[in-house]
C-alpha positions as CSV (number, residue, x, y, z in Angstrom):
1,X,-29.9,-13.2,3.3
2,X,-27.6,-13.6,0.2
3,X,-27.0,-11.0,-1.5
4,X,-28.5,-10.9,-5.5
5,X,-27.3,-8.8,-8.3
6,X,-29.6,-6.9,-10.1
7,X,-30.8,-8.0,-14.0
8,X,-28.8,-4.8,-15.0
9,X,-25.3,-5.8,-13.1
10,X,-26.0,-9.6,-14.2
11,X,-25.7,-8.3,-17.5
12,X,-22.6,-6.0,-16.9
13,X,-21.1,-9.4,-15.0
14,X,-21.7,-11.0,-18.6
15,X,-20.0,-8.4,-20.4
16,X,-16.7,-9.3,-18.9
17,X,-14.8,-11.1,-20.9
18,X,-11.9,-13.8,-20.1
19,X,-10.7,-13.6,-23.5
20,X,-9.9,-10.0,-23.6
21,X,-8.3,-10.1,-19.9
22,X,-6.1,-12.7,-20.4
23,X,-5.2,-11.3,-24.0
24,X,-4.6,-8.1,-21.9
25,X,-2.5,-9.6,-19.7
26,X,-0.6,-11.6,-22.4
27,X,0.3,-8.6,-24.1
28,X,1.6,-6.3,-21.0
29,X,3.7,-9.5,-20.2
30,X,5.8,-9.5,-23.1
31,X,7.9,-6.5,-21.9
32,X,9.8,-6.4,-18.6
33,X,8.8,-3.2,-17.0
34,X,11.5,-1.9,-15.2
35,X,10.6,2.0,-14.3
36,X,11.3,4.3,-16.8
37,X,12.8,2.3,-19.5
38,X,12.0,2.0,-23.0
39,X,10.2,-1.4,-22.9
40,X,7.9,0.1,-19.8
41,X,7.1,2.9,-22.0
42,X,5.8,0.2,-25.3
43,X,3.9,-0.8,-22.8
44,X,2.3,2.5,-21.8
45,X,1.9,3.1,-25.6
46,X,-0.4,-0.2,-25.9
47,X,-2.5,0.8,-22.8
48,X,-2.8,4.0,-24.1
49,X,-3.8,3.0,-27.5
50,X,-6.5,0.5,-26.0
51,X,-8.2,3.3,-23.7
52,X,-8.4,5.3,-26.4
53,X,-10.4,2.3,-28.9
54,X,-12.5,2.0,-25.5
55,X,-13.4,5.9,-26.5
56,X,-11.7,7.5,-23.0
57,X,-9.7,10.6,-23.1
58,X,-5.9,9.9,-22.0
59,X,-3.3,12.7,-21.1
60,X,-0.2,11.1,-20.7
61,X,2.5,12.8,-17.7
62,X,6.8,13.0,-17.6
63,X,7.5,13.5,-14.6
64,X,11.7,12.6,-12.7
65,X,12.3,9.9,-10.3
66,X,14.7,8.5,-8.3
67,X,14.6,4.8,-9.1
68,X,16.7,1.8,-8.5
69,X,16.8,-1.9,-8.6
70,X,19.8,-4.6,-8.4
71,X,22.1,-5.4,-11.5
72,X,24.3,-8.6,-9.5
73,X,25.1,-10.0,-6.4
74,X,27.7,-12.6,-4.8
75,X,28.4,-13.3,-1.6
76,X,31.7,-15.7,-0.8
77,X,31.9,-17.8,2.3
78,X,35.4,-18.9,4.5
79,X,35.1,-21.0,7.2
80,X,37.1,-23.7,8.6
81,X,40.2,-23.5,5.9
82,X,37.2,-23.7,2.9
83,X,35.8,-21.2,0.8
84,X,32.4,-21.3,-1.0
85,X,30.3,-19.2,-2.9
86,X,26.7,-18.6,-1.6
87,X,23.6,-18.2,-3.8
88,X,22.0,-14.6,-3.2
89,X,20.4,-11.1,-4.5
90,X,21.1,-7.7,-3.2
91,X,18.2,-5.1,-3.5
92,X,16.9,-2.3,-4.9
93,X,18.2,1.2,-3.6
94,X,21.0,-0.8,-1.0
95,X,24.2,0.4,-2.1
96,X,26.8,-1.1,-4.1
97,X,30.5,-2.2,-3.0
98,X,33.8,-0.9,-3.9
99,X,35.5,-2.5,-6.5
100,X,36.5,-6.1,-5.3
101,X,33.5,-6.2,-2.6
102,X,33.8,-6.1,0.7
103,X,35.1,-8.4,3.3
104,X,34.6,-9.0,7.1
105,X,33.8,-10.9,10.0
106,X,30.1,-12.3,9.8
107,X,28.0,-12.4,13.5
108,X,24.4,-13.4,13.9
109,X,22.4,-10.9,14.9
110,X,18.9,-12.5,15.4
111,X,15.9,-10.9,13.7
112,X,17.8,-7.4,14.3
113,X,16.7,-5.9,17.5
114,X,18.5,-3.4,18.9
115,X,19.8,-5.5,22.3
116,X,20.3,-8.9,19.4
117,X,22.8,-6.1,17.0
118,X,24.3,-5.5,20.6
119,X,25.1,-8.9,22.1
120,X,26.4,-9.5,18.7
121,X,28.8,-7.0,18.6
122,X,27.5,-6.0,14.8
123,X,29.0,-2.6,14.6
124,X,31.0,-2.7,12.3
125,X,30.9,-6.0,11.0
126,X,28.7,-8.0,8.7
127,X,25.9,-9.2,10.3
128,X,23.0,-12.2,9.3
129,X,19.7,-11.6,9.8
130,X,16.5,-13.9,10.3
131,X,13.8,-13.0,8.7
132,X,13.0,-11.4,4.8
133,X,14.4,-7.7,4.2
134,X,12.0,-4.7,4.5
135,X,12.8,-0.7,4.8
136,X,12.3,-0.5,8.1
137,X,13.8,-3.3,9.5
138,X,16.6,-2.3,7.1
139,X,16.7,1.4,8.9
140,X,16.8,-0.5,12.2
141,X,20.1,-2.4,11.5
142,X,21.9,0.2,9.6
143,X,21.1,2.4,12.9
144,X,23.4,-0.3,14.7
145,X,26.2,0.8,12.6
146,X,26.9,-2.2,10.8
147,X,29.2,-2.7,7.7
148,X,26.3,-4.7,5.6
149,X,24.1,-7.4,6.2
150,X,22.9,-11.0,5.0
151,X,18.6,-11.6,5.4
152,X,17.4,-14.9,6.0
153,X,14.7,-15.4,3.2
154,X,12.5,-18.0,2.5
155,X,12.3,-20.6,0.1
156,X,12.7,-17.9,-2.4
157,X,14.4,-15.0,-3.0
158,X,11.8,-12.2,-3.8
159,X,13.0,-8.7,-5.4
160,X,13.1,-6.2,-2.1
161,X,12.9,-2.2,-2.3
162,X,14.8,-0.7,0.6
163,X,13.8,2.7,0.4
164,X,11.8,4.1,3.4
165,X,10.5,6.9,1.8
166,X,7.2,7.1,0.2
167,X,7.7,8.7,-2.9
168,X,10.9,11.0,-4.8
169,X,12.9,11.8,-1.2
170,X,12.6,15.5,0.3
171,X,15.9,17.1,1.7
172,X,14.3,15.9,5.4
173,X,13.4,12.2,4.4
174,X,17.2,11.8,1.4
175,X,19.4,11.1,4.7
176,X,17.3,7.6,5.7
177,X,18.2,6.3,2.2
178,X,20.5,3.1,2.5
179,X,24.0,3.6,3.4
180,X,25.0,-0.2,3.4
181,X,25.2,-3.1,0.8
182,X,23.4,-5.8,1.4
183,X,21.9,-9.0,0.2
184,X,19.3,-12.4,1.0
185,X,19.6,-15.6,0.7
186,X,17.6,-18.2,1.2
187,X,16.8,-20.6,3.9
188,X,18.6,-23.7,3.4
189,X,21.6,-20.9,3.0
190,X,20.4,-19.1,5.7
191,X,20.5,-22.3,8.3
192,X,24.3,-23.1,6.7
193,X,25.6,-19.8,7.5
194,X,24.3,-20.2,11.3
195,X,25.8,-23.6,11.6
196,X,29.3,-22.2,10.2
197,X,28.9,-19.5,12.6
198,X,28.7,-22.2,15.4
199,X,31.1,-23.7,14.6
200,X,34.0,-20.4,14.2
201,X,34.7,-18.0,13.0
202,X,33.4,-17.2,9.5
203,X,34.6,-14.5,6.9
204,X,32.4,-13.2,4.1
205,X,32.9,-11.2,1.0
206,X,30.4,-9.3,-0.5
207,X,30.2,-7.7,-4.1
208,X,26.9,-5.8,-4.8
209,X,26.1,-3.8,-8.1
210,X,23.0,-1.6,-7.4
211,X,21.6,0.8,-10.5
212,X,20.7,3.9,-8.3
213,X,19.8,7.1,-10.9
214,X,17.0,9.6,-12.0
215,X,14.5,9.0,-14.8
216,X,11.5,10.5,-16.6
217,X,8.3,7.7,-15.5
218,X,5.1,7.8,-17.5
219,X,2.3,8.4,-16.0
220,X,-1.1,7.7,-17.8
221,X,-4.6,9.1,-16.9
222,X,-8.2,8.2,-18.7
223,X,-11.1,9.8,-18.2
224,X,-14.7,8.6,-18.4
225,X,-16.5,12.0,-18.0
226,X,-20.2,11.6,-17.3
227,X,-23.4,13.2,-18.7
228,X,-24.2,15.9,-16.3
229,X,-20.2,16.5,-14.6
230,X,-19.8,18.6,-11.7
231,X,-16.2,17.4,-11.7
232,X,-16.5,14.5,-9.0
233,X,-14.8,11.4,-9.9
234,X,-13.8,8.1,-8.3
235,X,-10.1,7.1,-8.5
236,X,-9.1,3.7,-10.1
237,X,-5.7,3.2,-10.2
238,X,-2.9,0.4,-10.8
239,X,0.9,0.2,-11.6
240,X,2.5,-0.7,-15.1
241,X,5.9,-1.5,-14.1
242,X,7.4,-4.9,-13.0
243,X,10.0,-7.1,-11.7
244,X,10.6,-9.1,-14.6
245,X,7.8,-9.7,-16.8
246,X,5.0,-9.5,-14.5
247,X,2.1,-11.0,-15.4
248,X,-0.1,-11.0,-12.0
249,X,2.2,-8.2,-10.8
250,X,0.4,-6.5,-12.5
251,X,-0.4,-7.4,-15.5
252,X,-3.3,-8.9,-14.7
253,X,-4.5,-5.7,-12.7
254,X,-3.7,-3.7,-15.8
255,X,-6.4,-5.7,-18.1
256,X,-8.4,-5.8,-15.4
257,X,-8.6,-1.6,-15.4
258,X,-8.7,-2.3,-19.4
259,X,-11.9,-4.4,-19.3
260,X,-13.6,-2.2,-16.5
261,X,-13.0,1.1,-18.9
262,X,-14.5,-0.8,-22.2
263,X,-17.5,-2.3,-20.5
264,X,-18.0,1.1,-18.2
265,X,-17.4,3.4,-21.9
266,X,-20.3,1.3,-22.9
267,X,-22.8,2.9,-20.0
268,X,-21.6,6.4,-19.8
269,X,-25.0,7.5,-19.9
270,X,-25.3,5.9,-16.4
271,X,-22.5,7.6,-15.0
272,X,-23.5,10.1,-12.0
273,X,-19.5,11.1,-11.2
274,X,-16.5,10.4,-13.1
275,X,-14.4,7.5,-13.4
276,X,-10.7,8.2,-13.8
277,X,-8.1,5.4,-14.4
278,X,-4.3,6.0,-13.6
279,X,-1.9,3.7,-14.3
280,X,1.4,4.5,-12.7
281,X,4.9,4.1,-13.1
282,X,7.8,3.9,-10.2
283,X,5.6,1.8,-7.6
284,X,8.4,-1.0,-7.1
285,X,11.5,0.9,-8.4
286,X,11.0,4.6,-7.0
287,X,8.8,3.5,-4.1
288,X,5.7,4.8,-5.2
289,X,6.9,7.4,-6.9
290,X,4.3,8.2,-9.6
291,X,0.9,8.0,-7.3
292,X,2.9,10.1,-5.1
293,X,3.9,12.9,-7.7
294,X,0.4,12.8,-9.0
295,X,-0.8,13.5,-5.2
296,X,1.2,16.7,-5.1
297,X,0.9,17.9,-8.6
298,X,-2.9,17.5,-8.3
299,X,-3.5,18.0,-5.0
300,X,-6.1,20.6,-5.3
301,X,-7.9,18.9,-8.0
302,X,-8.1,15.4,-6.1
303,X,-9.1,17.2,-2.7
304,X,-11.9,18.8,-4.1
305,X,-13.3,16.3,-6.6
306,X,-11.6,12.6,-5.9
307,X,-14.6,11.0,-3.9
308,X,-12.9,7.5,-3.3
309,X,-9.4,6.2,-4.8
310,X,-10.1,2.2,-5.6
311,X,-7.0,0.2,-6.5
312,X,-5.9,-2.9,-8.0
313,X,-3.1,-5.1,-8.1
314,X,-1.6,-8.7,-8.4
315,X,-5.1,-10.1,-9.1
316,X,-6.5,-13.6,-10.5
317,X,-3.7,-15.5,-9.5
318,X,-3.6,-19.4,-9.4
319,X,-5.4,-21.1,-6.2
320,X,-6.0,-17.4,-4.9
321,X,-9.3,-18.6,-3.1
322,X,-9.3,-16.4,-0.7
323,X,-11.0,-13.1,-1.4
324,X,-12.0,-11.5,2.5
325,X,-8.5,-9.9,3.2
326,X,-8.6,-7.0,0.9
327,X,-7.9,-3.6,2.6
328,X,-10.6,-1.2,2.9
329,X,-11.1,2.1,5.0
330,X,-14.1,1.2,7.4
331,X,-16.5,3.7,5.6
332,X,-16.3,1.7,2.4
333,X,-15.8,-1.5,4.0
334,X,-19.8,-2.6,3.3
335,X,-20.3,-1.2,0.1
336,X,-17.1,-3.2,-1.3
337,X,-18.4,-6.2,0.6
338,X,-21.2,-6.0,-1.0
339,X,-19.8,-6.1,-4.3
340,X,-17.5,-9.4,-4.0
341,X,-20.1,-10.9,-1.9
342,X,-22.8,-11.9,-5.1
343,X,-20.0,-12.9,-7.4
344,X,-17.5,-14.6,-4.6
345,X,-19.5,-15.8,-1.8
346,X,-17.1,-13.9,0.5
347,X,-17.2,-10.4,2.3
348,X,-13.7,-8.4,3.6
349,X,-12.6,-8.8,7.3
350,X,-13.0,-6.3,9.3
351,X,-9.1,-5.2,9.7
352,X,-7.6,-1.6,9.2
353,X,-5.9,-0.7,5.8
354,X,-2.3,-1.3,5.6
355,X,0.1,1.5,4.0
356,X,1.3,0.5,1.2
357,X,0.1,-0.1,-3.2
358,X,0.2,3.3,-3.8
359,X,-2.1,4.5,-1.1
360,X,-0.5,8.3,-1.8
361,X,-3.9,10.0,-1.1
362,X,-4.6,9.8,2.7
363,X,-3.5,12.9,3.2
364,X,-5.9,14.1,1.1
365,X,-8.7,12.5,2.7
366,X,-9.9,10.5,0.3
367,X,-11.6,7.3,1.1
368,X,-9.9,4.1,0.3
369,X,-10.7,0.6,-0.9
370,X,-8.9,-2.5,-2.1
371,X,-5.6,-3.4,-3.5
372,X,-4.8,-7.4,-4.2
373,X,-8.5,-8.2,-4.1
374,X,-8.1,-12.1,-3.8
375,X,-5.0,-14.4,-2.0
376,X,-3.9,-17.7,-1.5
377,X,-4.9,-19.7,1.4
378,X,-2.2,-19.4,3.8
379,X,-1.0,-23.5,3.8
380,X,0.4,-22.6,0.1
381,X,2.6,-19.5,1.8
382,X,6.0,-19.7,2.2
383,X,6.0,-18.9,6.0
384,X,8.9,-16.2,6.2
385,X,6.8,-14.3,3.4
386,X,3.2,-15.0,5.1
387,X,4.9,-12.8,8.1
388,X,5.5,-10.0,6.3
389,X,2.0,-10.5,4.5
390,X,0.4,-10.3,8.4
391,X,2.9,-7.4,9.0
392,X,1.9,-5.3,6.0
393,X,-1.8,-5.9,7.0
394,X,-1.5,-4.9,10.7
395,X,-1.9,-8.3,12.0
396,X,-3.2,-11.8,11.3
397,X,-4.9,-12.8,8.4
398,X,-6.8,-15.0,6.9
399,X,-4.7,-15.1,3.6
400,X,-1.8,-16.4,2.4
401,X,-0.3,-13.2,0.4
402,X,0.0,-13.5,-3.0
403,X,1.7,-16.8,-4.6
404,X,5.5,-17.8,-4.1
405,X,6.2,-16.2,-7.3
406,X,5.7,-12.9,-6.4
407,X,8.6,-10.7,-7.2
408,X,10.5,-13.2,-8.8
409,X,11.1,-14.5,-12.7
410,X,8.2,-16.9,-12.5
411,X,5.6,-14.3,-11.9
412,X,4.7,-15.6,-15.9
413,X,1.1,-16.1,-17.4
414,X,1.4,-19.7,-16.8
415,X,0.5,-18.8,-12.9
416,X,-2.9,-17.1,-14.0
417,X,-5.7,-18.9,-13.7
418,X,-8.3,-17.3,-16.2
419,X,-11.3,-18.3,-14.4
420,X,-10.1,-16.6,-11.3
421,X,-9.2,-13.2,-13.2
422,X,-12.9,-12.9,-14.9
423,X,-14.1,-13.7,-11.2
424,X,-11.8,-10.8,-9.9
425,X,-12.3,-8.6,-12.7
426,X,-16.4,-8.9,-12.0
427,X,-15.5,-7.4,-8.7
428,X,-14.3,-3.9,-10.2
429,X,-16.9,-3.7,-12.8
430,X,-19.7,-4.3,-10.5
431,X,-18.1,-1.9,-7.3
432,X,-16.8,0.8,-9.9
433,X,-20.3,0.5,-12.0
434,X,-22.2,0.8,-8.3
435,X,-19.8,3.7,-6.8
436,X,-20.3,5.8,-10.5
437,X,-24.0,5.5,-10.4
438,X,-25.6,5.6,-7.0
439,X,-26.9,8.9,-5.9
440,X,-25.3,8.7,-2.4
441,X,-21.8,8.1,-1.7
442,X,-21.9,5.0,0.0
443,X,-19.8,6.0,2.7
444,X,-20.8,5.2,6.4
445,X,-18.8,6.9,9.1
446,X,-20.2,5.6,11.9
447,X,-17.9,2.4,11.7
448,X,-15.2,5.0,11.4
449,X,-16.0,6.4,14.8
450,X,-16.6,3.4,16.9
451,X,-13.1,2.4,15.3
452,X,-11.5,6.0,16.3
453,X,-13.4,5.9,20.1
454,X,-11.8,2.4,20.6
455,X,-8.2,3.9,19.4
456,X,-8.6,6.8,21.7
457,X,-9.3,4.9,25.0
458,X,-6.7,2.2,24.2
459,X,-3.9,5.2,23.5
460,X,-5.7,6.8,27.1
461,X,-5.0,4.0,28.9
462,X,-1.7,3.3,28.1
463,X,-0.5,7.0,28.6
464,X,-2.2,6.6,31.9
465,X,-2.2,10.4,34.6
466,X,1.0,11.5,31.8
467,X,-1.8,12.4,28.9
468,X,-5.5,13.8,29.1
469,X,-7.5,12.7,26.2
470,X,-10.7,13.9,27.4
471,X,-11.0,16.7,25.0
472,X,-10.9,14.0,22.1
473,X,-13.6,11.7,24.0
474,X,-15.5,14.3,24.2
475,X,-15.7,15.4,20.8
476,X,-15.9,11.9,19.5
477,X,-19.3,11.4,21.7
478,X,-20.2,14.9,19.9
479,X,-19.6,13.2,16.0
480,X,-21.3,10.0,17.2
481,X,-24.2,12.2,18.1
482,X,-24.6,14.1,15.1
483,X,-24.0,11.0,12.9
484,X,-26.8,9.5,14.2
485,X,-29.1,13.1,13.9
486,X,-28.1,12.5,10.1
487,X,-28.7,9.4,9.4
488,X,-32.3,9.7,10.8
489,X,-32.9,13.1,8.5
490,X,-30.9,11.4,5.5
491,X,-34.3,10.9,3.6
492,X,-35.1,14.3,3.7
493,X,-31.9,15.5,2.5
494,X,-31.3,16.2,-1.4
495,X,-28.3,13.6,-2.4
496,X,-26.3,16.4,-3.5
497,X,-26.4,18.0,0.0
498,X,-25.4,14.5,1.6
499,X,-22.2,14.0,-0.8
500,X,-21.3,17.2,0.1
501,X,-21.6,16.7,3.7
502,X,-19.5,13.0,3.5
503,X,-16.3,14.4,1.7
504,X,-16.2,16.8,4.4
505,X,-16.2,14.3,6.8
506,X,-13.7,12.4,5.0
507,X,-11.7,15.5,4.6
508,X,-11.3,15.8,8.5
509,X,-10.8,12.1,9.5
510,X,-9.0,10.4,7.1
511,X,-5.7,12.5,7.7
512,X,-5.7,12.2,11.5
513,X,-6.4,9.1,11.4
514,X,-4.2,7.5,8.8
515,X,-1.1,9.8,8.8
516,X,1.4,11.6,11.1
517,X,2.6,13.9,8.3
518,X,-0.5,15.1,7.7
519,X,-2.5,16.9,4.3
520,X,0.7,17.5,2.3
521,X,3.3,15.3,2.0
522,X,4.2,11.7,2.7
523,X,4.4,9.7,5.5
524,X,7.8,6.8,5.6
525,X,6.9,3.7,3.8
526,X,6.8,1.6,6.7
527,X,3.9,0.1,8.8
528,X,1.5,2.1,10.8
529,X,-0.8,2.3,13.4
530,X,-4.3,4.5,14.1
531,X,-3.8,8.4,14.6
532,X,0.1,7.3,14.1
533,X,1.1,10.9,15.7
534,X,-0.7,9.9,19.2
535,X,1.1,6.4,19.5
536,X,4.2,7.6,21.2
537,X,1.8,8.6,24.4
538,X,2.2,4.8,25.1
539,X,5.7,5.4,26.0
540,X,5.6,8.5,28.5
541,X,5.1,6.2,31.4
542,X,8.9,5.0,30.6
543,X,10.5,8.7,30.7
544,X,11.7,10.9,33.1
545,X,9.0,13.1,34.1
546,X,12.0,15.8,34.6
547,X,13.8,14.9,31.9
548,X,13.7,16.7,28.3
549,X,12.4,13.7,26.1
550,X,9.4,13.9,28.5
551,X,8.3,16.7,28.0
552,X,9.5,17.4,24.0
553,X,7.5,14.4,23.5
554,X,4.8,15.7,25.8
555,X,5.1,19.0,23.9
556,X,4.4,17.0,20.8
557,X,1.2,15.6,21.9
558,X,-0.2,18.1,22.9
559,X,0.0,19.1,19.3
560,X,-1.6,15.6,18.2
561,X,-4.5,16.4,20.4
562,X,-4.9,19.8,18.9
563,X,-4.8,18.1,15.4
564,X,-7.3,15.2,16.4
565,X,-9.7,17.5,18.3
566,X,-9.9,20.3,15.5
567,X,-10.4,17.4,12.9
568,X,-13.4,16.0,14.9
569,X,-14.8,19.3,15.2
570,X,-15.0,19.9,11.5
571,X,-16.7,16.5,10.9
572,X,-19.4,17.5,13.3
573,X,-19.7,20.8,11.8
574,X,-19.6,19.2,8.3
575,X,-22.9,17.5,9.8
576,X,-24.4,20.3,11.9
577,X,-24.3,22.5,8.8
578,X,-26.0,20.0,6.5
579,X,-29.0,19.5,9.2
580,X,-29.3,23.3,9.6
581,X,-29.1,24.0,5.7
582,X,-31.7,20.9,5.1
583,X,-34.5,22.2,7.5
């Protein structure tokens, strides 16, 4: 049965306004937002100055970051008695050369695996990669003890971030920083290098200039406080700063936040929690910086009162037709489905959410929904970048990632399609209007634990006799149990009593589940899997069963089990509490 939108939300649908979005977006797109420069901050002061028409109460933050991004590039070519200059970018937070670059011997090294980096005989040398640049695979290749290395883009080059860590570095997380220049090119280059290389032996230069420094970032929050508070709020954040000017990424998701405060300012009466808005600063250039000093600095306050953390970015783009890949925790995944289904026809896969777009609140617990809400079908995707699109989301997709021009100069206005944005923009109002007025937090957790059951069996099975998971079975069957017992007293049960039951729940789960670090600080910037700290069980089979990584690494899990079981015992008291409080 389709789904129908109430008079009410028809009317809030009509409210949005393409005019104002795309005069939003217009305006943000004038200045290229590099983090913590002056232009980023004019456009901080506009945002701020249109929150506050819209009637919402801004505080504005300062806060230092360690930020970078690429000032020039070039990469010259011998071979065969020639010489040639190559078309290419280095990236933000590789390292520079020394004065007059840096020359060696070039080997192919495949897509970079360990045994490929061997064969090659990289260490050392200068070695070309297949495949477009990321932190991780980055870390991997720098590991092999190579001089710098060449990546095999796409058909375009597309601004990279190398940093591995999630956020301003700690002393423990500085030392994976990158130690080694390095730049892409692109395919048709890529494919010339390799048939040089077949040919003999082929000598590059390199000279990289990378601005690596600390800055002040902005930080903006505005509040929409409700009637009755008791301090609750949903989280609806985006980033200000750019590559280049910007204008999906994310300008676009900055009037989008803009049209959602000025149509929600106009229903505050309606309001049962908070809405908060946070637009940060240092998402492409300090790795997530600014979410991630805002998670620290506020823990307490976002532990005890954030109910769910919404976020937006790179929306209303050209031919983005595809709106069923957006990420979203399995306890939210209905409710938001239920929102894009009445204005887009479509309803979000059921896929885990991937870690990154400034997802700094897992540890936390906080539920999580959304980031690029709609995509291009995946025939428009440039192929190299549509596998790092299925990497990012933990698999295959239906979508096609976000335009060619992402992270380039031609992410311009010209490649917004106005239609698409108000379409987009409906989205938020309608899920951020729902989630601010319902009496229940529509959070379902029994998705949640058919999800973790499945992730405990498959990590069982692959540890085999090595690793006893029973404990965590058992206390899964024990949630599953009192989930149910819940559900079936839920109309008995005062909403207030329910909400408080649910954020305990998500206070447990959501850390085990989604990071190794755990509650306080940040996990590495790089994909992940479920209850990341009990992966490595897959691997005790291939150990010495005398040997000391067997048993540090079984000494490890044990821990993990500790952490998983404890967490699944507080969800089912979270819920044993409630019932006994309720009767």
């Amino acid at each position: 049965m389709a789904l129908v939108l109430s008079d009410h939300e028809q009317l809030l649908i009509d409210a949005v306004s393409e005019e104002r979005l795309m005069g939003s977006t217009r305006a943000i797109a004038e200045w290229v937002r590099l983090s913590g420069t002056e232009e980023e901050a004019r456009a901080f002061d506009w945002i701020q100055g249109q929150l506050r028409e819209a009637g919402l109460a801004t505080t504005r933050y300062a806060h230092p970051a360690l930020c970078s991004w690429p000032e020039s590039a070039r990469l010259i070519v011998t071979a065969g008695g020639e010489t040639h200059e190559v078309p290419c970018a280095t990236h933000a937070f590789a390292t520079s050369t020394a004065a007059g670059g840096l020359t060696g011997e070039l080997v192919h090294g495949g897509r970079g695996a360990p045994q490929e980096l061997e064969a090659a005989g990289a260490r050392g040398q200068i070695v070309l990669i297949d495949g477009i640049i990321a932190p991780n695979r980055n870390l991997a290749v720098e590991q092999a003890g190579v001089a710098a290395s060449i990546w095999i883009a796409g058909s375009h080059l597309h601004e990279r971030a190398l940093s591995p860590v999630w956020g301003t570095p700690t002393p423990e997380t500085g030392k994976l920083l990158p130690t080694t220049p390095s730049v892409s090119v692109k395919a048709a280059e890529g494919q010339q290098l390799k048939e040089l290389l077949a040919s003999g032996p082929v000598e590059v230069r390199l000279e990289t200039r990378v601005y690596r420094g600390w800055r002040q970032l902005p930080l903006l929050v505005a509040d929409l406080v409700p009637p009755d508070d008791d301090g609750d709020f949903v989280l609806f954040s985006g980033h200000v700063d750019s590559w280049y000017h910007g204008a999906m990424d994310n300008g676009t998701a900055n009037a989008t936040m803009l049209e959602v405060a000025h149509i929600l300012a106009q229903h505050r009466d309606e309001l049962r929690r908070g809405l908060r808005l946070a637009f940060w600063s240092g998402h492409s250039h300090a790795r997530y910086a600014g979410s991630a000093w805002y998670a620290a600095e506020h823990w307490h306050e976002l532990h005890e009162h954030c109910v769910a953390h919404i976020n937006v970015d790179s929306v209303g783009g050209i031919e983005a037709t595809i709106l069923s890949e957006g990420n979203s925790m399995a306890e939210l995944r209905a409710f938001v489905s239920d929102a894009i289904e009445p204005v887009a026809g479509q309803r979000l896969s059921a896929r885990r959410y991937g870690r990154a777009g400034d997802q700094s609140f897992w540890g936390h617990g906080i539920p999580a929904a959304l980031m690029s809400l709609s995509e291009q079908p995946p025939e428009n995707a440039d192929p190299v970048l549509l596998a790092l699109h299925h990497q990012i989301a933990g698999g295959a997709s239906a979508g096609g990632g976000l335009g060619w021009w992402w992270h380039t100069p031609e992410d311009t206005v010209d490649k917004i399609d106005p239609a698409f944005l108000r379409r987009d923009a409906s989205i938020y109002v309608l899920l951020l209007h729902r989630i601010c007025t319902v009496g229940r937090l529509p959070l379902d957790y029994r998705p949640v634990v058919a999800d973790l059951r499945q992730n405990i069996e498959t990590i069982a099975t692959k540890a085999g006799a090595h690793f006893d998971l029973s404990p965590a079975l058992a206390r899964i069957d024990a949630l599953a149990t009192a989930l149910d017992r819940l559900d079936e007293r839920a109309g008995a049960l005062e909403d207030a009593t329910i909400n408080h039951c649910l954020k305990r729940i998500s206070r447990a789960l959501i850390p085990v589940d989604y990071t190794r670090t755990g509650q306080f600080g940040q996990d590495l910037a790089v994909p992940t899997s479920p209850l990341p700290g009990l992966q490595p069980a897959a691997t005790l089979g291939s150990l010495d069963p005398e040997g000391d990584d067997y048993h540090f690494l079984l000494t490890s899990l044990v821990h993990e089990r500790n952490r998983l079981v404890y967490a699944l015992t507080a969800a089912t008291r979270a819920v044993d509490e409630t019932l006994a409080a309720g009767q």
